[in-house]
Biotite code that builds the C-alpha atoms (Angstrom):
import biotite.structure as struc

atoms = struc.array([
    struc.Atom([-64.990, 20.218, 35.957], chain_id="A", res_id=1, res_name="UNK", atom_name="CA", element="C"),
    struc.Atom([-64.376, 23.599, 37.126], chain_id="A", res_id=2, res_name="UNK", atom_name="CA", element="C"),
    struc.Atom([-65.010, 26.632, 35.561], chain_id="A", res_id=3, res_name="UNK", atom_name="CA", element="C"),
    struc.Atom([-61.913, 27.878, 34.969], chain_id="A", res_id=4, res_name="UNK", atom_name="CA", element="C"),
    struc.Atom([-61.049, 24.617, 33.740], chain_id="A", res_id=5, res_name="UNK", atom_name="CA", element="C"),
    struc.Atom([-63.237, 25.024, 30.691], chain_id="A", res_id=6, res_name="UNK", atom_name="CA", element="C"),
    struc.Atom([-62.590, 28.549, 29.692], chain_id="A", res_id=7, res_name="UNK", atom_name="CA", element="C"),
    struc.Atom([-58.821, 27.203, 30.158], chain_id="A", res_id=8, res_name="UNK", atom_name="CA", element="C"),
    struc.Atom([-59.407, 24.604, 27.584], chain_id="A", res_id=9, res_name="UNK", atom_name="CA", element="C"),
    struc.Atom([-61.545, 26.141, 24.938], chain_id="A", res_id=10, res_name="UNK", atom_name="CA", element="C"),
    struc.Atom([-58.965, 28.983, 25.159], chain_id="A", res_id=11, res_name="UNK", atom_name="CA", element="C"),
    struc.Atom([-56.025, 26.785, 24.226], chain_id="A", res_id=12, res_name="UNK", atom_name="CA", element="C"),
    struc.Atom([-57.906, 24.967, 21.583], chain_id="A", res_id=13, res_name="UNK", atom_name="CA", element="C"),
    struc.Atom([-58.631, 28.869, 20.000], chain_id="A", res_id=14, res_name="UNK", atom_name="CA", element="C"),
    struc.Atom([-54.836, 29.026, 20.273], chain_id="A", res_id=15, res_name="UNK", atom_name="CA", element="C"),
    struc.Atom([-54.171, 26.015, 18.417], chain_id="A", res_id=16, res_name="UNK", atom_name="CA", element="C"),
    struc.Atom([-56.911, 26.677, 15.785], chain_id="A", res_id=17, res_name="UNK", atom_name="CA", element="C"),
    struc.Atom([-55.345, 30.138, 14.837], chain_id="A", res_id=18, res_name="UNK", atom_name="CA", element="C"),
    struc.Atom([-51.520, 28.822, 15.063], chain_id="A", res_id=19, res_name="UNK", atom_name="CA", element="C"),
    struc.Atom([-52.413, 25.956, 12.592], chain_id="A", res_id=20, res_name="UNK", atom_name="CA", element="C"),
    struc.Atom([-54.421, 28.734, 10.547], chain_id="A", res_id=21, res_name="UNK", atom_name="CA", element="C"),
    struc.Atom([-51.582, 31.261, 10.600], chain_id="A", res_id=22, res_name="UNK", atom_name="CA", element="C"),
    struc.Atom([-48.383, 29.127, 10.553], chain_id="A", res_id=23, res_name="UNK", atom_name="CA", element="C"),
    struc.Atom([-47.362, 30.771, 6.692], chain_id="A", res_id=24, res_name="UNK", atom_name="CA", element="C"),
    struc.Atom([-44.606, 32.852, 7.321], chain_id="A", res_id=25, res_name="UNK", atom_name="CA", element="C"),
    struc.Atom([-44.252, 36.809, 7.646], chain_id="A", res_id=26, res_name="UNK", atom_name="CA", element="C"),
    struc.Atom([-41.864, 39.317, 6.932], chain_id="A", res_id=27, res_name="UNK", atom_name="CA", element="C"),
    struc.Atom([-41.088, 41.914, 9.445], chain_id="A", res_id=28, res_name="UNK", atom_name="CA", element="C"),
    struc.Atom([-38.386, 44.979, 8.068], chain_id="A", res_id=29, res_name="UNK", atom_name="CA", element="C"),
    struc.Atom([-37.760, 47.087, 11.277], chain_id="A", res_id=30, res_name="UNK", atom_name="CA", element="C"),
    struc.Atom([-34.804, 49.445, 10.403], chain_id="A", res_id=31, res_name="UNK", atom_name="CA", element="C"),
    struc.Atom([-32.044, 46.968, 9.412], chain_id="A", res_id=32, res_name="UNK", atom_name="CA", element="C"),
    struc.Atom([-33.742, 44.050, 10.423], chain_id="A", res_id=33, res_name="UNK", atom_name="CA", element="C"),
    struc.Atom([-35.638, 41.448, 8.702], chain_id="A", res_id=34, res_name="UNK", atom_name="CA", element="C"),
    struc.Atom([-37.012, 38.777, 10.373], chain_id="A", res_id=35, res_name="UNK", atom_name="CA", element="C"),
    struc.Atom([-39.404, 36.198, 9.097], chain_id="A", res_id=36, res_name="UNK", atom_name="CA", element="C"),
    struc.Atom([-41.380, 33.551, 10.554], chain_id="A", res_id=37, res_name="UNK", atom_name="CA", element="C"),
    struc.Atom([-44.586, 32.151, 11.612], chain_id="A", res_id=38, res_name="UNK", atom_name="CA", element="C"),
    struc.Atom([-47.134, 34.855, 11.144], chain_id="A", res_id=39, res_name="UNK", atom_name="CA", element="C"),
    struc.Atom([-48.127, 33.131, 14.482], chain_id="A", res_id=40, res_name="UNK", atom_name="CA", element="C"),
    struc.Atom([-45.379, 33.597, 16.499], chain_id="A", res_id=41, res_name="UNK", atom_name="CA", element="C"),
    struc.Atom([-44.890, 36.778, 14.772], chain_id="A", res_id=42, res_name="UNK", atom_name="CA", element="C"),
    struc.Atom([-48.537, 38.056, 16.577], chain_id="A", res_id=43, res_name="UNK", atom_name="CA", element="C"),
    struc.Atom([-47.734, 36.307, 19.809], chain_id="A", res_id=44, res_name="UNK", atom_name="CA", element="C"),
    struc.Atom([-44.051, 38.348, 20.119], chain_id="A", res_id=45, res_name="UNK", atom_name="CA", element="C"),
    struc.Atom([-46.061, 41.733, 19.432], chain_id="A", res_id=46, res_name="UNK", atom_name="CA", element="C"),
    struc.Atom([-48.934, 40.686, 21.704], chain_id="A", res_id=47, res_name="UNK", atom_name="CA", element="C"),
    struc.Atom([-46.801, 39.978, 24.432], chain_id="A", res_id=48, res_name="UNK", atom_name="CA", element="C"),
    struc.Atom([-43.952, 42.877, 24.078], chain_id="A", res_id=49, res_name="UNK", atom_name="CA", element="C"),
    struc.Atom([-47.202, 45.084, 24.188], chain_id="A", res_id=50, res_name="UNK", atom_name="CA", element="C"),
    struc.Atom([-48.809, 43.269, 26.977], chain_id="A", res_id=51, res_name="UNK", atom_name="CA", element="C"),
    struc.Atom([-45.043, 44.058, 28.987], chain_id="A", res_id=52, res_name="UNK", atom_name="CA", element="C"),
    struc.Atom([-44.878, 47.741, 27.827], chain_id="A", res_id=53, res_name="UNK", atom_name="CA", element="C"),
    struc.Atom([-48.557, 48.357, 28.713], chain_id="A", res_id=54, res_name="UNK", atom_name="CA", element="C"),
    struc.Atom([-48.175, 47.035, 32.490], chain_id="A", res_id=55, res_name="UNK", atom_name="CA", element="C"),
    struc.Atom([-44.773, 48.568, 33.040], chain_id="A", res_id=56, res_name="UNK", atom_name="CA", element="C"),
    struc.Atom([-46.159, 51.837, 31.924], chain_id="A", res_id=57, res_name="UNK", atom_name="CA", element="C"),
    struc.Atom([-49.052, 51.346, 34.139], chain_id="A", res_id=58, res_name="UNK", atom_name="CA", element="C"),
    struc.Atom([-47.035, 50.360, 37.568], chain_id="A", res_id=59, res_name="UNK", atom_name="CA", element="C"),
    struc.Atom([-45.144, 53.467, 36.451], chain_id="A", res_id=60, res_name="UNK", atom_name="CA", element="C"),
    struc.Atom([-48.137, 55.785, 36.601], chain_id="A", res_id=61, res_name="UNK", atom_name="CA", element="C"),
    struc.Atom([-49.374, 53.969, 40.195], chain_id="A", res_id=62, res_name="UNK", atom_name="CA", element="C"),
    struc.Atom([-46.046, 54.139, 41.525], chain_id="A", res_id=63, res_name="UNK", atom_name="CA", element="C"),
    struc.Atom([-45.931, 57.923, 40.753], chain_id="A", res_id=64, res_name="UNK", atom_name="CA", element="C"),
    struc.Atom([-49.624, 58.404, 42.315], chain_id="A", res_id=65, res_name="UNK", atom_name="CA", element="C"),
    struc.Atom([-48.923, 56.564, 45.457], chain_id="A", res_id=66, res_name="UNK", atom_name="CA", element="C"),
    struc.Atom([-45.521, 58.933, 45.976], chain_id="A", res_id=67, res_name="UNK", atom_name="CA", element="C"),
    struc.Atom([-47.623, 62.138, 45.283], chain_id="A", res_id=68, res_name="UNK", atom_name="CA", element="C"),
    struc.Atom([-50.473, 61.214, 47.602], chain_id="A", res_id=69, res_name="UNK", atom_name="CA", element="C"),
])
């Protein structure tokens, strides 16, 4: 089995540990909203809107850098 394989598979098995360890659910009050659900999903929505802002931000920056040089 290949390395990546591995790190693939204990990775999702971390994943499932901490979803069946955080599944209670979570309030979230952002202006008007409220939303609640899986404290979970709740991470994985954050993790992955910051993920998006943080490479968009970044191709941003390069994109600038490459026009200036």
């Amino acid at each position: 089995m290949s390395r990546s394989a591995i790190i693939t598979i204990i990775t999702a098995i971390l994943l499932i540990i901490f979803a069946v360890q955080n599944s209670e659910p979570a309030s979230m009050t952002l202006l008007f909203w409220d939303l609640t659900m899986s404290l979970a999903l709740l991470l994985l929505i954050m993790f992955v809107l910051g993920t998006g802002f943080g490479y968009f931000f970044h191709m941003t920056i390069s994109m600038r850098k490459k026009k200036t040089s």
